[in-house]
LOZAKOL-63052 format. One line per field, with one value per residue (C-alpha): residue number from 0; x, y negated, z. Coordinates in steps of 0.001 Angstrom, whole numbers, plus 524288, in hexadecimal, padded with zeros to 5 digits. Layout:
// residues N
bamar	[NUM,...] .
east	[X,...] .
north	[Y,...] .
up	[Z,...] .
***
This chain:
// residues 542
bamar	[0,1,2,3,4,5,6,7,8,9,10,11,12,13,14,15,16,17,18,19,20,21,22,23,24,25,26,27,28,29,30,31,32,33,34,35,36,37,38,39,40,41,42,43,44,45,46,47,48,49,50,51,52,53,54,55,56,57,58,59,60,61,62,63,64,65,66,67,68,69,70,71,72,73,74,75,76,77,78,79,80,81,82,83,84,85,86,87,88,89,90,91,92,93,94,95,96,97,98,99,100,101,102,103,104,105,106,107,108,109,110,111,112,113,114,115,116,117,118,119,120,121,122,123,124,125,126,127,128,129,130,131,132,133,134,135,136,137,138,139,140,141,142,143,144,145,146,147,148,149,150,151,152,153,154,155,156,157,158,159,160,161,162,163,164,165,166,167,168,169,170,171,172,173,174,175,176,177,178,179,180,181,182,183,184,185,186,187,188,189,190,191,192,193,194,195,196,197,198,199,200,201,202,203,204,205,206,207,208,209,210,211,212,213,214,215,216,217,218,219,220,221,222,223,224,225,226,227,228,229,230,231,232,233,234,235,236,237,238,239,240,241,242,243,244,245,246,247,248,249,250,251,252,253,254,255,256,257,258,259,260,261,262,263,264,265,266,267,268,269,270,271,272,273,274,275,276,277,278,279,280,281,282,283,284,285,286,287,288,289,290,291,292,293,294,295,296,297,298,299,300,301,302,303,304,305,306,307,308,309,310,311,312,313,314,315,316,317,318,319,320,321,322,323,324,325,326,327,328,329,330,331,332,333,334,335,336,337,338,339,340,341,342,343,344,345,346,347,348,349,350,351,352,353,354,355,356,357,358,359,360,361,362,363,364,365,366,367,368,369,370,371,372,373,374,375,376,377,378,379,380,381,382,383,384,385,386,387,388,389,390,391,392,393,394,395,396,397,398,399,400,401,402,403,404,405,406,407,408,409,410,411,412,413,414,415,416,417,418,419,420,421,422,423,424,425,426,427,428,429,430,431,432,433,434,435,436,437,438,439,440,441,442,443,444,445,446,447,448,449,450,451,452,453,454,455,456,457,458,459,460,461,462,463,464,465,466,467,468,469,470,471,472,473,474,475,476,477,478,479,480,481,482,483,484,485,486,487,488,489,490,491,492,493,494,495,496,497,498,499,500,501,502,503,504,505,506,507,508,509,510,511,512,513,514,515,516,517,518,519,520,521,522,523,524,525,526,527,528,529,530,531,532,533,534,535,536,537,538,539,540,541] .
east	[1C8D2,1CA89,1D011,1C3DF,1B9B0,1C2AF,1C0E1,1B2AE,1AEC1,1B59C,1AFB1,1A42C,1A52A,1A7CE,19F06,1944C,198C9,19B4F,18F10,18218,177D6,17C1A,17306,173E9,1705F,17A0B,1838C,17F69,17F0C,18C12,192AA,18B6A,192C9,1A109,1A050,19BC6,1A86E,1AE30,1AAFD,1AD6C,1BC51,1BDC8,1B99F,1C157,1CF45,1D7F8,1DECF,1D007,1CFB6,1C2DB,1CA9B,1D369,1C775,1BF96,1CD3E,1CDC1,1BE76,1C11D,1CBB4,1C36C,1B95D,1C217,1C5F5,1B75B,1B58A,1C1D4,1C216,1B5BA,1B6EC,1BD2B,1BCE8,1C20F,1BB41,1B604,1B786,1B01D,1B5E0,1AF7B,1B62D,1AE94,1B17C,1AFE6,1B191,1AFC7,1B365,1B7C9,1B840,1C3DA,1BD71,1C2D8,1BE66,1B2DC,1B528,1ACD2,1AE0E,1A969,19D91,1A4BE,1ABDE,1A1E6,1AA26,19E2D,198E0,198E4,1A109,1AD94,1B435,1BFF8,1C5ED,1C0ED,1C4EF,1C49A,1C456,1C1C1,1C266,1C5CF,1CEA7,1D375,1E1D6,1E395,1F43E,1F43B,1ECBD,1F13E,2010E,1FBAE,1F445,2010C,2076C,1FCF7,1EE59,1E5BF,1D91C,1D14D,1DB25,1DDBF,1CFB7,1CBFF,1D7E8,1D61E,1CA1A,1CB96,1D81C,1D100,1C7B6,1D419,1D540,1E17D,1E365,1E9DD,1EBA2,1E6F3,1EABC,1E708,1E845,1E54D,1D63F,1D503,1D6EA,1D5A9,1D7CA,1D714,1D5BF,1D4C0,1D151,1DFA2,1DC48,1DC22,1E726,1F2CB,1E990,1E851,1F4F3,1FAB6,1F4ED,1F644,1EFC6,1F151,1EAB1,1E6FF,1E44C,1D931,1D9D3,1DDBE,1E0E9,1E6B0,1F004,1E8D0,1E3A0,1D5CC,1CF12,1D3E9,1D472,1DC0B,1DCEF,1E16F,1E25A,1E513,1E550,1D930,1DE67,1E2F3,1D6C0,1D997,1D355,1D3E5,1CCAE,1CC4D,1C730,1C5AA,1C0EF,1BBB3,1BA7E,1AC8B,1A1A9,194E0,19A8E,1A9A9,1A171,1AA07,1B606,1B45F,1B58A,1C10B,1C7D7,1C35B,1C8CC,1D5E9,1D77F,1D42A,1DD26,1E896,1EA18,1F3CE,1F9B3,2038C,1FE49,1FD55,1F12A,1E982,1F0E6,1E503,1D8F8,1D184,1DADA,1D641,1CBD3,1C3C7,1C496,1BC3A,1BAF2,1B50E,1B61C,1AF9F,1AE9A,1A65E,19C4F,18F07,17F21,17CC1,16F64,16793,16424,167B1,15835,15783,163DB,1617A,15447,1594B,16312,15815,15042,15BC0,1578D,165C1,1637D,15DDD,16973,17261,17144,176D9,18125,18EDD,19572,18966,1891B,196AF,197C4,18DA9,197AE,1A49B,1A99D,1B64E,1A94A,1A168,1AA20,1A845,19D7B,1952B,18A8A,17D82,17D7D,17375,17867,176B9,1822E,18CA9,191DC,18E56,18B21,18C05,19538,192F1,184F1,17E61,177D1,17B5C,181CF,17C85,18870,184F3,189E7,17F1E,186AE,17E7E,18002,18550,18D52,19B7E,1A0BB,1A004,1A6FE,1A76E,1AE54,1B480,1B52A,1BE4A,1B7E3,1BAD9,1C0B3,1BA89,1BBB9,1BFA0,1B273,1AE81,1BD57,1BF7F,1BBD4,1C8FD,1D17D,1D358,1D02A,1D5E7,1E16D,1EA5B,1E683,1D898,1DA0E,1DF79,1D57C,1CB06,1D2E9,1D359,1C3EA,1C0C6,1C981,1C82F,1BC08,1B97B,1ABDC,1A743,199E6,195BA,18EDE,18E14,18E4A,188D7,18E55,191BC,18750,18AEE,1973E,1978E,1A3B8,1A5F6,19CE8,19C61,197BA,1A017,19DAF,1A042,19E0B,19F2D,1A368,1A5F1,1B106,1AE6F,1BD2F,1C466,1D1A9,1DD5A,1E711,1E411,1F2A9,1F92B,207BB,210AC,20D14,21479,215F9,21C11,22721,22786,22494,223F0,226E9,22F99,23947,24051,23F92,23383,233CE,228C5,22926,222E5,22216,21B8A,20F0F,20EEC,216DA,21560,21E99,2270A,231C5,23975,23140,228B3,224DB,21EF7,21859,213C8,206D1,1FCF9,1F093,1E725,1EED9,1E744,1F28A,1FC5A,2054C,200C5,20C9C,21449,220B6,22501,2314A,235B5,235A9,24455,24BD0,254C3,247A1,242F0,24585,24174,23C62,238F8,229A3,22821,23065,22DBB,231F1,238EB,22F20,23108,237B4,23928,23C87,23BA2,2359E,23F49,238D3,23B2B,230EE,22825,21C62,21FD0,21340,210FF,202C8,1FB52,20226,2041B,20E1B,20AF3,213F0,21298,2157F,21A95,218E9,20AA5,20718,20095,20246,202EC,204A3,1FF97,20275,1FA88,1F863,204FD,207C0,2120F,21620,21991,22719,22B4B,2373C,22DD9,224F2,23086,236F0,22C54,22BED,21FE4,21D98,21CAB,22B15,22F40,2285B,21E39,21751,213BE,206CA,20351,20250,1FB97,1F465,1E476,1E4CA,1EDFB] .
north	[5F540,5F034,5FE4A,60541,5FD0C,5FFA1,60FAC,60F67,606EA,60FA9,61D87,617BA,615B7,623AF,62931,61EF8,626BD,63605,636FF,6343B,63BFC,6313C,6262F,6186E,6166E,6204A,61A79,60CEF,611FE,618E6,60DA5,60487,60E3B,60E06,5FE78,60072,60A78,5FEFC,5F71E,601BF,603D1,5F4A4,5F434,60235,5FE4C,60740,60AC4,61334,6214B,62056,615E1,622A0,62A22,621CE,621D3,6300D,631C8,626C0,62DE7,6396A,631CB,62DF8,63A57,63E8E,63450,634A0,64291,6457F,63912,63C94,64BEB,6560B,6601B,66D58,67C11,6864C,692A8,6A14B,6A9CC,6B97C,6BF8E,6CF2B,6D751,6E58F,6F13B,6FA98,70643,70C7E,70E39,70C36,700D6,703E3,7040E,6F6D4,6EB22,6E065,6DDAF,6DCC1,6D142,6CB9C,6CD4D,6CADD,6BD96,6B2CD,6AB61,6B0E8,6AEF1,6A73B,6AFDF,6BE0B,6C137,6CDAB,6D4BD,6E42C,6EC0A,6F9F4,6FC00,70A19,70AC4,71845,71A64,71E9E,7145D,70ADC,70A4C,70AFC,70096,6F7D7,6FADD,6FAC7,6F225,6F97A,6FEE2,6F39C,6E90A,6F02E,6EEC2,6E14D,6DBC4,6E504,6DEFF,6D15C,6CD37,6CEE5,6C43E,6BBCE,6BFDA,6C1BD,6C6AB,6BB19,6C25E,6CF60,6D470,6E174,6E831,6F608,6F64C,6E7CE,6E0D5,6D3AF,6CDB4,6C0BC,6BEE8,6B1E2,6AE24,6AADE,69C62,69AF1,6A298,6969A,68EE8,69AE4,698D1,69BFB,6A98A,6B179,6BE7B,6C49F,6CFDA,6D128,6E0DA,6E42C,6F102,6F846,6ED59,6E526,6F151,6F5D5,6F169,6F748,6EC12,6DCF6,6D273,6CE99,6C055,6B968,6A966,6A15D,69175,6908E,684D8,68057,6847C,68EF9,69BE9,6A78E,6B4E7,6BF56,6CBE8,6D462,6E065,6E02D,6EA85,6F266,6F7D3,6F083,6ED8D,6E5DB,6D92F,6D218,6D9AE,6D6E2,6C71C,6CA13,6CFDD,6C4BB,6BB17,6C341,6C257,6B56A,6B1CE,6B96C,6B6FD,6AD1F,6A61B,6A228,694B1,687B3,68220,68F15,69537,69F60,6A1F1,69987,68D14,692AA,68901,695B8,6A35B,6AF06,6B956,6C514,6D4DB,6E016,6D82A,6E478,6D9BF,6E367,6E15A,6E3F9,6E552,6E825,6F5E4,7000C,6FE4A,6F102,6ED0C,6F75A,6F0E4,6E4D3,6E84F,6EFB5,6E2ED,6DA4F,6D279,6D014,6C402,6CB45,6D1EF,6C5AB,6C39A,6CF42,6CFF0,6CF83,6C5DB,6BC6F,6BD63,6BDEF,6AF61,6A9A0,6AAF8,6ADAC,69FBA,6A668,6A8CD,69F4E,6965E,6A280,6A2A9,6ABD5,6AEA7,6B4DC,6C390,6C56D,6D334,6DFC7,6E413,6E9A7,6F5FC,70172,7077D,717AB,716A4,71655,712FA,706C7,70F11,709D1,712F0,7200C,728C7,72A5A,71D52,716B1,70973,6FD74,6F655,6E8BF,6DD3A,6E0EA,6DCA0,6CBF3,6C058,6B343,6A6E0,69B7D,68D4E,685BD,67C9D,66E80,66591,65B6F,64CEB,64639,64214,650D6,65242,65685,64871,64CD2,64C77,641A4,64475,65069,65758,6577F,66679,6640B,658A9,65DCD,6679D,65D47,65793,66570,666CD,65A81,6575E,66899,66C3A,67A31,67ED5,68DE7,6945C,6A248,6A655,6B54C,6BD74,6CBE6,6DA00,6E2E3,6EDD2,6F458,6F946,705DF,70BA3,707D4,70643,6F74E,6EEAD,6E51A,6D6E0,6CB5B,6BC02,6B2D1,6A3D0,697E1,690CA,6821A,67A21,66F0C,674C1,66DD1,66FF1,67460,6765B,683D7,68271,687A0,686DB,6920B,69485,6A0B0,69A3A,69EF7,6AB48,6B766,6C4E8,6D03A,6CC48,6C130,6BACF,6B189,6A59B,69EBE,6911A,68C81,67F28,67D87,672E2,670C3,67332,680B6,689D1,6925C,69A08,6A4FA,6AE88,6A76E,6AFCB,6AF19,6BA17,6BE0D,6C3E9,6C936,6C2A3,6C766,6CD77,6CE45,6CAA5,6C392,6D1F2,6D6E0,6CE06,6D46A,6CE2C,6C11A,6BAE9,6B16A,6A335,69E13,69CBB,692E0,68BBD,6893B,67CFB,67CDF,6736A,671BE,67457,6782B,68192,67CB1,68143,67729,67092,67B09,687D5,692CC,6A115,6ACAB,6BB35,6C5AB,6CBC2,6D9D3,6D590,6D05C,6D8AB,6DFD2,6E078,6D054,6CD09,6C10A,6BD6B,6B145,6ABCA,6AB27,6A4B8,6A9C9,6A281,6AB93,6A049,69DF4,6AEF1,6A9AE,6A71F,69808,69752,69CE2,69D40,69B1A,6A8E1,6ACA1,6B6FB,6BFE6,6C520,6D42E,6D68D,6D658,6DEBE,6E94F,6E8FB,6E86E,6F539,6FC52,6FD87,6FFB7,6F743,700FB,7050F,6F8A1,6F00B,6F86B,6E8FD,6E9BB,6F35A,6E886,6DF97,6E6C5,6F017,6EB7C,6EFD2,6E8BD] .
up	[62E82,620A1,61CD0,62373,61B63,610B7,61238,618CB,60CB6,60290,60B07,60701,5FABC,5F915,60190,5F88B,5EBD5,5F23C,5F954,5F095,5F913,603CA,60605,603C8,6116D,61732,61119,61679,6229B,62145,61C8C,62933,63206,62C1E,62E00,63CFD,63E12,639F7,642C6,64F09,648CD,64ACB,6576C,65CDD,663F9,65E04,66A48,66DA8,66B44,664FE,659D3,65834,655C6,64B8D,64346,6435E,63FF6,63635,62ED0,62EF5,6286F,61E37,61BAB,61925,61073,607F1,606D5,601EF,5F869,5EAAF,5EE60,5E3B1,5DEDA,5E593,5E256,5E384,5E36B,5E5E5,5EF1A,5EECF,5FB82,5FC9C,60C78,609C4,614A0,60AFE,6139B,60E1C,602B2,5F40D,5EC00,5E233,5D52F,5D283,5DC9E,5D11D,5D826,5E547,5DF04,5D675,5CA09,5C0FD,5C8EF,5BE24,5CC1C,5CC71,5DA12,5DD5D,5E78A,5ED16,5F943,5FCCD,608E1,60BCB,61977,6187F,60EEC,60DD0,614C9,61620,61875,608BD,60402,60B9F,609DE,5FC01,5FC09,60205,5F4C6,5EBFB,5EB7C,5F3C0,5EAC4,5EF97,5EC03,5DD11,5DADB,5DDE0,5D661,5C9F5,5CBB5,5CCD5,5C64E,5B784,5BCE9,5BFD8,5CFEB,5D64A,5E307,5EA0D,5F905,5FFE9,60C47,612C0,62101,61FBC,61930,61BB0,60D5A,6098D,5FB74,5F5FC,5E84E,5DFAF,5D142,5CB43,5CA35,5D666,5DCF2,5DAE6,5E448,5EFE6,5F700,603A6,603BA,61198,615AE,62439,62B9A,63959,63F32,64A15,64903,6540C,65C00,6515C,64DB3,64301,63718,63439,639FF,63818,62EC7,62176,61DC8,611E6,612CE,6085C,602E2,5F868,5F24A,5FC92,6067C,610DC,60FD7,617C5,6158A,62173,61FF0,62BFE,62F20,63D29,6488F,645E2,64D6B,65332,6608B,65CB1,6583F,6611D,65D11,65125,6522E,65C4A,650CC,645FB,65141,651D1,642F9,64309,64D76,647DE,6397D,63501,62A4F,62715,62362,629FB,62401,628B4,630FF,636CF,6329D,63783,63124,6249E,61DC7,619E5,61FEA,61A78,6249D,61E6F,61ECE,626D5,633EB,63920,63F97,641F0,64209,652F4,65AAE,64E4B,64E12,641C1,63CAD,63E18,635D0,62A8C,628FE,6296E,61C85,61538,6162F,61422,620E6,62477,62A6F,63585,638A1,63A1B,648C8,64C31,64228,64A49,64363,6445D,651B8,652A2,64D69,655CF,6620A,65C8D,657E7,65027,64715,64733,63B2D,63282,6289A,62263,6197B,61C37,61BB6,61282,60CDB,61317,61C19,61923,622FB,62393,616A7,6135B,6091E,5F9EA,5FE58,60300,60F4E,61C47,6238F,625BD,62D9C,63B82,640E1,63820,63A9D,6391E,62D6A,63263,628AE,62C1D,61EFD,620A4,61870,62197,61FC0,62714,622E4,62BD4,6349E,63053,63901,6407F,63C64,646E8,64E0A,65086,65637,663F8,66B91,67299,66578,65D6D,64E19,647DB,64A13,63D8B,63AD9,63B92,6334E,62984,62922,62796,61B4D,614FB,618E1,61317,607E4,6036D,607B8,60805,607D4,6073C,60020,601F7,5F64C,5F7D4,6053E,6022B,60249,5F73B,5F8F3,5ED2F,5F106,5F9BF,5FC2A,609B7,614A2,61510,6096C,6030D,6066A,5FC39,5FFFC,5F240,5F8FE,5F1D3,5F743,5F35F,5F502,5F16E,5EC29,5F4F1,5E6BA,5D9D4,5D59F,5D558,5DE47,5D1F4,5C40F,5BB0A,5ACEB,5A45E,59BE1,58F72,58A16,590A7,58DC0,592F1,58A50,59026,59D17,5A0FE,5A61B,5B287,5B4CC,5C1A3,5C758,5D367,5D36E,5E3B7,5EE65,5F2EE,5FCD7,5F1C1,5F565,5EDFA,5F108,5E717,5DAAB,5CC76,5C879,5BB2C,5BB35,5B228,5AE9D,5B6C6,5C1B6,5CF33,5D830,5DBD3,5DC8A,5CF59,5C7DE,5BDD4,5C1ED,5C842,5CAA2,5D749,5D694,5D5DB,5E15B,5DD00,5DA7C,5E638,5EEE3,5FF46,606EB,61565,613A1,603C1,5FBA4,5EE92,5E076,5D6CB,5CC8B,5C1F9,5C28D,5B9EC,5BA41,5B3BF,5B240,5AE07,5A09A,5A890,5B01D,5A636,59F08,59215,58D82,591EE,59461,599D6,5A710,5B280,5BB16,5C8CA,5D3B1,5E051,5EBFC,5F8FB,6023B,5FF02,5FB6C,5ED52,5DFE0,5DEB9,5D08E,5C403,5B4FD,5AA94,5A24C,598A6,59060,5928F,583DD,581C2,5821F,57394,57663,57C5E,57075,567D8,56E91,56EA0,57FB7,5876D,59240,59CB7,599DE,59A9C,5A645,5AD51,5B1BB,5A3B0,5A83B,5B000,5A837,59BE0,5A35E,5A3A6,5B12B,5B78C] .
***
């Protein structure tokens, strides 16, 4: 009992200093109760279930209280979310609106996701080799503001990408990305979802984009299929193993969901008045979520812009062919935040306390709290050359980072030029799964993904020591770059390592200079006949 009064006593004196909006009387009245609790834990025979149970809701209790005593620091970072159904078309030649390249708030992350994508035979073994138009665009776009493209995945016109501000890409680890078909009975491709999951650092994030069955009448076809996605994607992962596990999941894309009941008239004067509240009730995917639980976790923000199907294209005229198909918000960004677990008291009355999953849930919930913002839900109306209109949603993401230190930390050695052989040092910081598959890649400043290096060599595979559950590289390590494979012409560069097990770059350089190769400058020798990565690097458009 002397240890209880010891921690009720010091609880309170925290609670005293954390809470000032609390009364003096509250806390009176708080502190009356612990010391009758007191008095009920002397008098319980601890051979009673119900002694078992006051424990458990008693460490609970302390956990409350110590986490949120001495917490660090939160951040806030902006994620700008775009779903557009392309319909085939090519990109236009100006998307910086689209992204909100001008805002004076610069995002953290875009995520991307577009339905539709062009995959004619041609284009498409193409666009296996090469960046598909779509993909060239957004990172010519975005790596001069300092993006790169950390993950994208694609089945047939279904694209997903996932891009991050530099700073921040040592910290986005264990990157996966998976498809699931619907199309013709799960055979083909047209219809389904792309996902991309990820650790934030260190919080679980998953982003689906789907592109449902259409037509007024497959409302319930349509969750059947988001069900089957759900249901089938996995990773490769044991702290979020499905979708579900994931502490946020974005489901977005054209989920097809239509305005019913309302009559042609009634919904066009709804728009042209910008009533759109009145045509909530009957939108699908409202109703949807009133009886179809797989739903009901998943958030969303009003609908307060016109909708976004079906538009005449290069026009912002609702459709005027012969089907004159009702306009209706197919294009939709929604999120999930996973359902804390219960403390003990709300538990089952047939379990006892939390299982050790669920518990460690409510550690992660508590001592990282994760809290989401929508700032910005609204379609693109500008942009006309498809039939839908793009939808963006701007979120604040508001965390407590679980680590703050990159896995490796690398340097260049010395000075470097095409003349002699260049030396990377690299010492790891944590322990992280390497393996000799493990690279370093140089890159230019400024390049837009993790592909676009202009060489890289493997880690050494004398180097590396095993273990039963961590593969871990020795304290500090060096190897080298062959001067064949470094730039003539030099340039501003950085040294990335990138880790197989985890799919990411978990360490980054500062900024060096790569000098021009004297003996080039010397001899006279242009740099495409010598080393044709030399375009890459001087070239403005990289």
């Amino acid at each position: 009992m002397d240890e209880i009064t010891r921690l009720l006593g010091s609880i309170e004196r925290k609670r005293t200093e954390s809470v000032s909006t609390q009364s003096t009387g509250s806390k009176l009245a708080l502190l009356h109760r612990l010391h009758q609790l007191m008095t009920c834990v002397e008098d319980l025979n601890p051979k009673n279930e119900l002694h078992e149970k006051v424990v458990k809701t008693l460490d609970y209790a302390f956990l409350v209280c110590g986490k949120r005593a001495n917490k660090p620091k939160k951040d806030s970072f902006r994620l700008h979310m775009v779903t557009w159904n392309v319909a085939t078309a090519d990109p236009p030649d100006d998307v910086t609106t689209l992204l909100h390249l001008n805002s004076p708030k610069s995002p953290d992350l875009y995520v991307i996701g577009l339905q539709e994508v062009y995959s004619g035979p041609l284009r498409f073994v193409s666009d296996a080799v090469f960046d598909d138009p779509w993909s060239y665009l957004l990172m010519s776009l975005l790596a001069p503001q300092k993006y790169i493209k950390v993950s994208s995945i694609r089945m047939q016109g279904l694209l997903l990408l996932f891009f991050s501000k530099l700073e921040h890409v040592p910290f986005i680890r264990d990157v996966q990305a998976t498809y699931t078909r619907t199309g013709l009975f799960g055979y083909w491709g047209n219809k389904g979802g792309v996902s991309i999951r990820l650790s934030f650092y260190g919080h679980t994030l998953c982003f689906l984009n789907c592109h449902l069955a259409a037509h007024m009448n497959y409302a319930s076809e349509r969750v059947d299929e988001f069900e089957y996605i759900m249901d089938m994607q996995s990773f490769d992962c044991k702290r979020a193993p499905a979708i579900v596990d994931h502490r946020l999941v974005f489901w977005f894309g054209d989920l097809n969901f239509r305005i019913q009941d309302h009559g042609m008239h009634f919904v066009r004067t709804c728009i042209d008045k910008q009533n759109y509240s009145l045509l909530w009730s009957k939108d699908q995917l409202i109703m949807m979520k009133q009886k179809e639980q797989v739903l009901q976790e998943f958030e969303e923000g009003p609908l307060d812009f016109q909708p976004t199907y079906k538009f005449d294209r290069s026009s912002d005229t609702y459709d005027t062919s012969a089907k004159k198909r009702k306009p209706a918000w197919t294009d939709r960004i929604l999120w999930r935040l996973r359902p804390k677990a219960l403390p003990p008291d709300e538990e089952n009355e047939n379990k006892v306390g939390l299982d050790a999953k669920k518990l460690k849930q409510l550690e992660e919930d508590m001592e990282y709290p994760l809290k989401i913002r929508q700032d910005v839900y609204t379609s693109m109306m500008e942009y006309s050359i498809s039939d839908h209109k793009p939808v963006i949603g701007i979120f604040t993401l508001e965390l407590r980072k679980m680590y703050e230190t990159p896995l490796v930390r690398l340097r260049a050695e010395g000075d470097w030029s095409a003349d002699i052989d260049a030396m990377v040092v690299y010492s790891p910081l944590q322990p992280f799964p390497s393996s000799t598959w493990d690279w370093i890649g140089l890159y230019k400043v400024g390049f837009s993904s993790v592909s676009d290096y202009i060489t890289y060599t493997w880690v050494k595979d004398d180097e590396v020591a095993f273990n039963e559950e961590v593969i871990q590289v020795v304290t500090l390590v060096s190897v080298y770059v062959s001067k064949e494979e470094i730039p003539v012409q030099g340039g501003d560069c950085v040294l990335c390592y990138y880790c197989n097990a985890l799919k990411c770059i978990i360490g980054i350089s500062e900024p060096f200079q790569v000098q021009a190769s004297k003996v080039a400058i010397e001899e006279g020798m242009l740099p495409e006949r010598i080393n044709g990565l030399d375009k890459a690097v001087s070239g403005d458009d990289f």
